[in-house]
C-alpha positions as CSV (number, residue, x, y, z in Angstrom):
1,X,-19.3,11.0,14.9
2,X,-21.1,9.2,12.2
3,X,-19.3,5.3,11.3
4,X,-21.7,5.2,7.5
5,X,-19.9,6.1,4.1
6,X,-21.3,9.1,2.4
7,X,-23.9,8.5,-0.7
8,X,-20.3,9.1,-3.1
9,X,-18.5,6.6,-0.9
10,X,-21.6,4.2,-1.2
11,X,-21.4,4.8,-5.0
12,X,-17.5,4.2,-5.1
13,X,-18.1,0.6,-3.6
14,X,-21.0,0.0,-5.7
15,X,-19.0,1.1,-9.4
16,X,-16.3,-1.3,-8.1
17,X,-18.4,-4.1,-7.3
18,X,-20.2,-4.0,-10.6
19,X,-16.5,-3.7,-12.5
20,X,-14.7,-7.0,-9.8
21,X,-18.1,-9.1,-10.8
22,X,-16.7,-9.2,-14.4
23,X,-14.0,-11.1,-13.1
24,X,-14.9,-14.2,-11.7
25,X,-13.3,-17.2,-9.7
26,X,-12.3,-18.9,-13.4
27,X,-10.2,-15.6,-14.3
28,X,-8.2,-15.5,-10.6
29,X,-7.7,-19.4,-10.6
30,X,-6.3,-19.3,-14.0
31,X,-4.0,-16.7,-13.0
32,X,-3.1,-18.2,-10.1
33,X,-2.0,-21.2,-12.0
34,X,-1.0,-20.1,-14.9
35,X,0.4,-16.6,-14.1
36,X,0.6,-13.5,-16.3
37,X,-0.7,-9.6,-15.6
38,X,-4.0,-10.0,-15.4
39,X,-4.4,-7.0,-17.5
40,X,-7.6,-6.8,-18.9
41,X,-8.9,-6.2,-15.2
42,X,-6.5,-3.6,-15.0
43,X,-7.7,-1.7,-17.9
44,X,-11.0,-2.2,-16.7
45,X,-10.9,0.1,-13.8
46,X,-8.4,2.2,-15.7
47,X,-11.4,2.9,-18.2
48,X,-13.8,4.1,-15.4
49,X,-11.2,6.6,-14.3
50,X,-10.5,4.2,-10.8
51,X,-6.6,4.0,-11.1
52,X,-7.0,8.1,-10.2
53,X,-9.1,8.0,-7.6
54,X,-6.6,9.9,-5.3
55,X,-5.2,12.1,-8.2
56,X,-5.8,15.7,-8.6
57,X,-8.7,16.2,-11.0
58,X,-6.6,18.7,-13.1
59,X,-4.6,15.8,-14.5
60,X,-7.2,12.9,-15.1
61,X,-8.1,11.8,-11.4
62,X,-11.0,11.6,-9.5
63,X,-9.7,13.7,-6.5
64,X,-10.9,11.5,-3.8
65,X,-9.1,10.6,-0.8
66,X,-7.7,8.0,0.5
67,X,-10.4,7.2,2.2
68,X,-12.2,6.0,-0.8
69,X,-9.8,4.3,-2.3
70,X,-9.4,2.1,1.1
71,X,-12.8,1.4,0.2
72,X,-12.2,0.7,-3.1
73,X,-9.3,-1.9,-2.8
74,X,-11.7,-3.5,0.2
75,X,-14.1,-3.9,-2.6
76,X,-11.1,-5.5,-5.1
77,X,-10.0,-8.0,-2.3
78,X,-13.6,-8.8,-1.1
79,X,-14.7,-9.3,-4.7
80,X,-12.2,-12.5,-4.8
81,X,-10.0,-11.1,-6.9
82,X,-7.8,-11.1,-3.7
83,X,-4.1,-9.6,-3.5
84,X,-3.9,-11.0,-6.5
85,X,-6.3,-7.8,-8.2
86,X,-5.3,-5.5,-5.4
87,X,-1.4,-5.9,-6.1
88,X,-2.3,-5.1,-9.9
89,X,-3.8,-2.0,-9.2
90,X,-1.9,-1.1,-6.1
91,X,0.8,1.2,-6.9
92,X,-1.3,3.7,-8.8
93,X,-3.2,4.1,-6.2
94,X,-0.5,5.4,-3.5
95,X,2.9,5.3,-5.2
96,X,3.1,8.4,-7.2
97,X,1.9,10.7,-4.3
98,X,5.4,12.0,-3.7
99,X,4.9,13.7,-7.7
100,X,1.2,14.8,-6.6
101,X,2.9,16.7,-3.4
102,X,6.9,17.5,-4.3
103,X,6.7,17.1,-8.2
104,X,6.3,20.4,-10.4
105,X,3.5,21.3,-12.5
106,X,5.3,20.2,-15.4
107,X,6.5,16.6,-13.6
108,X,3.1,15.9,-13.1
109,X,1.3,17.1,-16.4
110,X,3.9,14.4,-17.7
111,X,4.0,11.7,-15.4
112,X,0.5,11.7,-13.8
113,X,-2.1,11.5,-16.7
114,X,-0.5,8.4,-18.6
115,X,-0.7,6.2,-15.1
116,X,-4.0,7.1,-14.5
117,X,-5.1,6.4,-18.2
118,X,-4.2,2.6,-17.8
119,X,-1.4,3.7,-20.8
120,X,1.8,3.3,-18.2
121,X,2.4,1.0,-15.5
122,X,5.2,2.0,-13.0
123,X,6.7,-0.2,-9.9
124,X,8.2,1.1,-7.2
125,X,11.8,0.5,-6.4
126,X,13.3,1.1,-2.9
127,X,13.8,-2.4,-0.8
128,X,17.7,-3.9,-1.3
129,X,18.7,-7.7,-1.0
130,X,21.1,-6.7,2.1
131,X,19.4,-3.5,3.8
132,X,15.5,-5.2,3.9
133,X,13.3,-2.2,5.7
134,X,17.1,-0.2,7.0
135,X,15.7,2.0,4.0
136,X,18.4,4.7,5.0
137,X,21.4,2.1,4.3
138,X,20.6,1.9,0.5
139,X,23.6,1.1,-1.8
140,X,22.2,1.6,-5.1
141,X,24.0,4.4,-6.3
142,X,22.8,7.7,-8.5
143,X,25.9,9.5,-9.9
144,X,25.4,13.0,-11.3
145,X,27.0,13.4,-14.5
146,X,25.9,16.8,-16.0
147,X,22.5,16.7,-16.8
148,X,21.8,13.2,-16.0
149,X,22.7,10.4,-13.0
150,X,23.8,7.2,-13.4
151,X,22.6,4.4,-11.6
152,X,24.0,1.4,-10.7
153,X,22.8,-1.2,-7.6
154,X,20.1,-4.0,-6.9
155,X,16.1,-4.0,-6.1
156,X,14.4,-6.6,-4.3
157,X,10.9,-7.5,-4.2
158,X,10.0,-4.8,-6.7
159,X,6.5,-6.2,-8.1
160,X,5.2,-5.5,-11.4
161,X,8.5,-4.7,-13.2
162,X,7.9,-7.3,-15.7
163,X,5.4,-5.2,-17.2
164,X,6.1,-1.2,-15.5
165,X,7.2,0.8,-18.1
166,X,8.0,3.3,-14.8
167,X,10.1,3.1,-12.0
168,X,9.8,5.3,-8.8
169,X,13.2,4.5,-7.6
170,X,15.2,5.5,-4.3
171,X,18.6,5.6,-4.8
172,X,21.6,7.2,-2.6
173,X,23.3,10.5,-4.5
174,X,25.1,11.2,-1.9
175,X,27.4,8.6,0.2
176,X,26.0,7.4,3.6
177,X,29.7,8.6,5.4
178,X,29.1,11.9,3.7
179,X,25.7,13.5,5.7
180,X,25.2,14.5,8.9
181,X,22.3,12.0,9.0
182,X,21.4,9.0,7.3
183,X,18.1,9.9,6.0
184,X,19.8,12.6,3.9
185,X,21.7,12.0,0.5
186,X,18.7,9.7,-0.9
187,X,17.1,11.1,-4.1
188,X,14.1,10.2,-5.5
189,X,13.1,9.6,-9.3
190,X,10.3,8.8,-12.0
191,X,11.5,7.2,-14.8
192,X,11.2,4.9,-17.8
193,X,12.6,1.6,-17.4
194,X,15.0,0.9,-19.8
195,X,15.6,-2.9,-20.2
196,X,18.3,-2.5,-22.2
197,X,20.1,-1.2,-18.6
198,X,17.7,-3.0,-16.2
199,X,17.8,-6.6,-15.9
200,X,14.4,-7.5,-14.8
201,X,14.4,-11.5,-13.1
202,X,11.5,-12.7,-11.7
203,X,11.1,-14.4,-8.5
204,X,9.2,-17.5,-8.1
205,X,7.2,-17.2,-5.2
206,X,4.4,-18.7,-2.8
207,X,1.0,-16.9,-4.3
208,X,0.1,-13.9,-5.8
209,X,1.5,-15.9,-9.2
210,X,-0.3,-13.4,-11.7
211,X,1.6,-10.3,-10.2
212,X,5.1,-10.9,-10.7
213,X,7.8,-10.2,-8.1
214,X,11.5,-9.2,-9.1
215,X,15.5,-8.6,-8.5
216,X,16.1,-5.5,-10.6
217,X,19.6,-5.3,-11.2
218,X,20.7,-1.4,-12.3
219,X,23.8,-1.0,-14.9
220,X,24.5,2.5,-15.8
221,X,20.8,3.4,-16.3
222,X,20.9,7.2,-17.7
223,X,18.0,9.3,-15.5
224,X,17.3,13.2,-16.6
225,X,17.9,15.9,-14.1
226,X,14.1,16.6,-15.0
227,X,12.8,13.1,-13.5
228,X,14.1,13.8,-10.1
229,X,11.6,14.2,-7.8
230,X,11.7,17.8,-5.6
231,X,15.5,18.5,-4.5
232,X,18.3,16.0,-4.4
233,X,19.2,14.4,-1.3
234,X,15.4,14.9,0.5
235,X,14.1,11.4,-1.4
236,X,13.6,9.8,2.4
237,X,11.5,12.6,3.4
238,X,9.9,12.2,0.4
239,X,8.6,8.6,0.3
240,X,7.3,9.4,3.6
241,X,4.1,10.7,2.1
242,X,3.5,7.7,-0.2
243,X,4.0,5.2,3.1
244,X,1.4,5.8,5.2
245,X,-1.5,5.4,2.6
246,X,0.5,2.2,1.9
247,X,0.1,0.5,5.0
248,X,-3.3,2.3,4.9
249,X,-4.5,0.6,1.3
250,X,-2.6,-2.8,1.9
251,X,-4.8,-2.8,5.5
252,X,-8.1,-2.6,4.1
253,X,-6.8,-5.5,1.2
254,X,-6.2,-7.1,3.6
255,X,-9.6,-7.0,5.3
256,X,-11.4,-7.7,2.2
257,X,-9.4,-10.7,1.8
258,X,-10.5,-12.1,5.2
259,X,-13.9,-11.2,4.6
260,X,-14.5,-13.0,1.3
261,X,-12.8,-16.3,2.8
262,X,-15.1,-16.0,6.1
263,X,-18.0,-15.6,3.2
264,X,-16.8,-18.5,1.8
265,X,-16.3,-20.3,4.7
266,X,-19.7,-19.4,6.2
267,X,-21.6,-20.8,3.1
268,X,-19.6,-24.0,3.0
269,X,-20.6,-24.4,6.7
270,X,-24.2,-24.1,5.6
271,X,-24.1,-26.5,2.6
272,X,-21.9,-29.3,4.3
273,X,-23.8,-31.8,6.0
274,X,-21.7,-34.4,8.5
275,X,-23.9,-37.1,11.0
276,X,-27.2,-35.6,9.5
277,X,-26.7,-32.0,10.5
278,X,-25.1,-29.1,8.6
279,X,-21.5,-28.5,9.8
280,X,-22.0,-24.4,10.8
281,X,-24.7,-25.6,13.3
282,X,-21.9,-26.9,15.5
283,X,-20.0,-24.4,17.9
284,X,-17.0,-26.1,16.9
285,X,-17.6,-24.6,13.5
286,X,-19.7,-21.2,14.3
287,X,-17.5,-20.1,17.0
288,X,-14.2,-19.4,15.2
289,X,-15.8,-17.9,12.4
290,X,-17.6,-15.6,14.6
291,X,-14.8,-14.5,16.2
292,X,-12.7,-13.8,12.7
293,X,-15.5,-11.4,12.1
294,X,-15.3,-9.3,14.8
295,X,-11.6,-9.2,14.8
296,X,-12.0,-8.2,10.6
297,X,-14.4,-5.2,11.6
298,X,-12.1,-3.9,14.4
299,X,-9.4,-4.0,12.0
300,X,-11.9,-2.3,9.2
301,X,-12.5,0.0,12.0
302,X,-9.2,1.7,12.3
303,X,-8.1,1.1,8.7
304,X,-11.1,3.9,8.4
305,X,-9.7,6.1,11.3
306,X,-6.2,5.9,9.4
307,X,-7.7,7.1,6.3
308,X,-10.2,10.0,8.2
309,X,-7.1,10.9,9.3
310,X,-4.7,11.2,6.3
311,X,-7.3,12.8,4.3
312,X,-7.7,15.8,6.9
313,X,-4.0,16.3,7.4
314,X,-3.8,14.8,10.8
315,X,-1.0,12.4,11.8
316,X,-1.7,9.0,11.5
317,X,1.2,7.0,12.0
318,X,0.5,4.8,14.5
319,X,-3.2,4.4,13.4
320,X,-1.7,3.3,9.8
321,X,0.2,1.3,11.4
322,X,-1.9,-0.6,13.8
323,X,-3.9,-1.1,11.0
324,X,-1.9,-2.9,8.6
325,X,-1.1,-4.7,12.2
326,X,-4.1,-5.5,13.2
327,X,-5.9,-6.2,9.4
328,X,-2.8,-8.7,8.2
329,X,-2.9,-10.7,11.1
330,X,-7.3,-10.9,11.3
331,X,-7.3,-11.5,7.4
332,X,-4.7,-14.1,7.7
333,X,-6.8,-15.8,10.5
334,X,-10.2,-16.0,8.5
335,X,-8.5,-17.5,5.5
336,X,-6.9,-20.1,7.8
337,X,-10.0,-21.1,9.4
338,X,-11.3,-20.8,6.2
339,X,-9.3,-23.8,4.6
340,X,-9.8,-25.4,7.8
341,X,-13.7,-24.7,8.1
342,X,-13.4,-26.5,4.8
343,X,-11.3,-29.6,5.8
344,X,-10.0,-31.4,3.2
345,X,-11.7,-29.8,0.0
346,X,-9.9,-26.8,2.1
347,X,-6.7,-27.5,0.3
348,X,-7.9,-28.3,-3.0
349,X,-7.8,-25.1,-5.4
350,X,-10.9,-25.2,-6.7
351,X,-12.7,-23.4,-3.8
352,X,-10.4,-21.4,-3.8
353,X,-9.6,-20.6,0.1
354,X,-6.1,-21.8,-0.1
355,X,-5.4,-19.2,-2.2
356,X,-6.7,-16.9,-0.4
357,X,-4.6,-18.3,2.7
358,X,-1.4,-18.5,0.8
359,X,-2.1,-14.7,-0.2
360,X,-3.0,-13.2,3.3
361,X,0.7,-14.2,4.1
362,X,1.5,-11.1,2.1
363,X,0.1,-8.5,4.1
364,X,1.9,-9.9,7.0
365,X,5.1,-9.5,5.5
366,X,4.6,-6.3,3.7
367,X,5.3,-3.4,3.2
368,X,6.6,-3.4,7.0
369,X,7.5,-6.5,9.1
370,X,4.6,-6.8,12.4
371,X,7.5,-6.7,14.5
372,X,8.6,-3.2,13.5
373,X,5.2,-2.3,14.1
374,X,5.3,-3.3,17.4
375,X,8.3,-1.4,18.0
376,X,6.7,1.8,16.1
377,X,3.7,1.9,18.7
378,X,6.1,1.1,21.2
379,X,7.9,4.0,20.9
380,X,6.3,6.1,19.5
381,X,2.7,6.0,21.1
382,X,4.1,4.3,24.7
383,X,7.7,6.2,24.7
384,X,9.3,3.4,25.6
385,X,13.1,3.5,24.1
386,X,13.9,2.3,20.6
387,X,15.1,-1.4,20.8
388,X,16.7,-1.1,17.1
């Protein structure tokens, strides 16, 4: 059992240190205000080869596991570029794993260099305004009409589709009251995004302002027979594979996150001087932060189990779950104390902690709710019977 990164894991959070450390507290805080892709970072990493790292080397990727990208979107988050980097980057990190493992040789000599180049951005379409995480009660439709399907429905929450020229969409081909279970009938496709059939609206939301989050609204988009992903019907079964390193990739965000507001938080403590005396020399003030960092490297801990896990074929469910669980709600806690360690300049935005606060709130929410965690481990690790 050995708990140190390899020399080649070493050197991936080195590379991506040196490449975050080009973008500085000036470029997230304009974003933050001002909105807008903050694509010049993006291109960045996409020029080192980074936006591959878990793509096979035959098509432009690094070949690494998931594993290393964990610790490469720990680095993005910890850098300060916060959710608001790792969101940018996000989805070409996990989201076209259902083409690496289902796609054909000619899917992915198409689809994967292009999104690994930086050239293509894609967002991934599944969550509906009336179905939330009921994934298998989907009403978009797909209609098959010769060599094509049509597709008509609503997205939710779909991030990045002001500027994806991709779309990784889940859509039902066959109707719910037609299989023998619900998972079945959902089909799964990679395809451009035609505007001119996709009305992309942006919502306006709490943080996270420079990576944009969107109702997609589908009328009679035309999708080639050749951009469905493996066999009609098995989409569910599909996304399955991209899900774990999700939750797995969104945990160790989410850990970085925590760590660069207790960072902050810990040198404020030593600058700040109340009655004579720095504040971090009171318990008042050491105490919680202490405790944020042990609760950030237990979550570190099993975001790295999950990954060891993944990467040798082993199940990992409930470890990717528990930590997503356990990293949202310790990176959420070290950015609160953070603001708070910082009292009143706390909530101004030019330390930036608030930000940092108002961002942790998304790896609470997403990409699963911690209440259906909770009933995950439940059930599946206690056997205790499903309560939904």
């Amino acid at each position: 059992m050995d708990f140190a990164f390899t020399p080649e894991q070493e050197a991936v959070r080195e590379a991506v240190a040196r490449i975050c450390a080009g973008f500085g507290d000036d470029y997230w805080l304009a974003h933050d205000r001002e909105g807008g892709f903050p694509a010049e970072f993006h291109q960045a990493l996409a020029k080192d080869g980074w936006l591959g790292i878990c793509m096979p080397e035959k098509y432009g990727g690094a070949g690494l596991g998931v594993t290393e990208a964990a610790i490469m979107m720990q680095t993005v988050a910890q850098s300060g570029a916060g959710m608001s980097g790792a969101s940018a980057v996000h989805m070409n990190i996990f989201g076209l794993m259902p083409v690496v493992v289902f796609g054909t040789d000619e899917q992915k000599a198409r689809m994967l260099p292009p999104l690994i180049a930086g050239k293509e951005r894609a967002c991934f379409a599944v969550t509906e305004p009336n179905t939330g995480l009921d994934t298998t009660r989907l009403r978009t439709r797909a209609e098959r009409r010769g060599d094509r399907y049509v597709v008509h429905g609503q997205k939710v929450w779909i991030s990045t589709a002001q500027v994806a020229e991709k779309v990784l969409l889940l859509a039902r081909t066959t109707p719910v009251e037609q299989v023998r279970k619900r998972t079945e009938g959902l089909s799964l496709f990679y395809t451009t995004l035609d505007r001119s059939r996709v009305e992309v609206r942006e919502i306006d939301k709490m943080g996270r302002k420079a990576v944009d989050s969107n109702q997609l609204f589908f009328d009679g988009l035309e999708i080639p027979v050749e951009d469905r992903i493996g066999e009609e019907g098995r989409g569910f079964e599909y996304i399955l594979h991209g899900l774990n390193p999700e939750r797995i990739l969104v945990a160790a965000e989410a850990v970085g996150l925590g760590l660069v507001a207790l960072e902050r938080a810990s040198a404020y403590a030593k600058e700040r001087v109340v009655f004579g005396r720095p504040i971090g020399q009171n318990q008042a003030i050491q105490h919680p932060l202490a405790e944020c960092w042990m609760e950030l490297e237990a979550a570190r801990l099993m975001v790295m189990q999950a990954a060891w896990r993944y990467d040798r074929g082993l199940p990992c469910g409930p470890q990717a779950n528990a930590a997503k669980y356990l990293a949202a709600e310790a990176g959420f806690k070290a950015c609160q104390q953070a603001v708070m360690t910082h009292g009143g300049f706390g909530y101004a935005k030019e330390y930036h902690v608030e930000r940092y606060m108002r961002e942790a709130m998304i790896p609470r929410i997403a990409p699963v709710s911690p209440q259906l965690v909770l009933c995950f481990i439940a059930e599946k690790v206690l056997g205790l019977p499903k309560s939904y």
